[in-house]
C-alpha positions as CSV (number, residue, x, y, z in Angstrom):
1,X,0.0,0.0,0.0
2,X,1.7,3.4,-1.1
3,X,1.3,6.1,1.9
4,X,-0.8,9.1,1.7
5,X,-0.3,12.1,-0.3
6,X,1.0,15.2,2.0
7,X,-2.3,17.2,1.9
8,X,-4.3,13.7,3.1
9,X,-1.9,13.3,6.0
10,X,-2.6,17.1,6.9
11,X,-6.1,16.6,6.6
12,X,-5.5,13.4,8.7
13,X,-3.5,15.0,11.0
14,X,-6.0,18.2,11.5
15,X,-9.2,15.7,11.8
16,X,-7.7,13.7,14.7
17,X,-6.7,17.0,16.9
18,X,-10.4,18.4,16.4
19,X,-12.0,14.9,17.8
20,X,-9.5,14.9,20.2
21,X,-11.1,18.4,21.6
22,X,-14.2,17.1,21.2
23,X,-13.9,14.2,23.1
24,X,-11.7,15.7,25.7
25,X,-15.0,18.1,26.2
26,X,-17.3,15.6,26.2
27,X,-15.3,13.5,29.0
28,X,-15.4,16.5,30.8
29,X,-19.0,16.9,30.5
30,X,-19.5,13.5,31.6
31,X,-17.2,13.8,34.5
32,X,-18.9,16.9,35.8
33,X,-22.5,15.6,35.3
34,X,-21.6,12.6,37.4
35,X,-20.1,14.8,39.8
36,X,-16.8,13.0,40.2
37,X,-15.1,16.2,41.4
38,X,-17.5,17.0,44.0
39,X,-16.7,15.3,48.5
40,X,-20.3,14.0,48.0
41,X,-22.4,12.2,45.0
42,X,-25.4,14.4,43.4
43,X,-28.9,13.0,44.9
44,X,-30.1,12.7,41.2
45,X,-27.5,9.9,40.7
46,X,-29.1,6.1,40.4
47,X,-27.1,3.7,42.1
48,X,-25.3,2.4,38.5
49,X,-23.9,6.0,38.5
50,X,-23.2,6.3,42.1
51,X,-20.7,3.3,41.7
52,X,-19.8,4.6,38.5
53,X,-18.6,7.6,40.2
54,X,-16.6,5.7,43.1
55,X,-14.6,3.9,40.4
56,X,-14.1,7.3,38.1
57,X,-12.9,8.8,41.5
58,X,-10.3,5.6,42.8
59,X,-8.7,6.0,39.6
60,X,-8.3,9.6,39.1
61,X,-6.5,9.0,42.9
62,X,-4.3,6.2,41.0
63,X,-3.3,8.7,38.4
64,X,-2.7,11.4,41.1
65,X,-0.5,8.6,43.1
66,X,1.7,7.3,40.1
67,X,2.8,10.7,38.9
68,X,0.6,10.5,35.6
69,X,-0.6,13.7,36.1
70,X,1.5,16.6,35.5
71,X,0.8,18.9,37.9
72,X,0.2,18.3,41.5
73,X,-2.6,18.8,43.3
74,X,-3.7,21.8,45.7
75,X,-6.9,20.2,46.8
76,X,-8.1,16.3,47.0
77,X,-9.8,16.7,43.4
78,X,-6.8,18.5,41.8
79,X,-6.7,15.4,39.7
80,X,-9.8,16.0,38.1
81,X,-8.7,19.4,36.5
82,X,-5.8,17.3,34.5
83,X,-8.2,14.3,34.3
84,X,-9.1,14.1,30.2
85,X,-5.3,14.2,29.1
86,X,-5.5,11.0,31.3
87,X,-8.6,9.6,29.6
88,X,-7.3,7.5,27.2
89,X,-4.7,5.5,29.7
């Protein structure tokens, strides 16, 4: 198979940073509907989401532990600021 012609690898190239903001915002949406940054769980949340949340929150502490985020944290939920550059781990 011959490789792509320079303006299709742009093309390529441009496409995959634009779904990769979109999907970065849409984690963050999701993350922030279930609450995941906040001490307690919203009271709108059914119990599949409430455990949902639980796990979302245990690993965003694994990433904070293991030094995959870049920054540290000024508050228990600093993780969750740097969270969807982590996403896809």
């Amino acid at each position: 198979m011959p490789p792509l012609d320079k303006s299709l690898r742009n093309q390529l190239e441009r496409t995959i940073k634009e779904a990769r903001i979109i999907s970065e915002a849409a984690a963050k949406a999701a993350l922030d509907q279930l609450g995941v940054g906040e001490t307690k769980p919203y009271s709108h949340l059914t119990g599949e989401d409430r455990k949902i949340r639980i796990r979302l929150r245990a690993h965003g502490r694994q990433l904070e532990m293991s030094g995959m985020t870049r920054q540290k944290p000024r508050r228990s939920t600093g993780w969750l600021k740097r969270w969807p550059t982590n996403i896809g781990i």
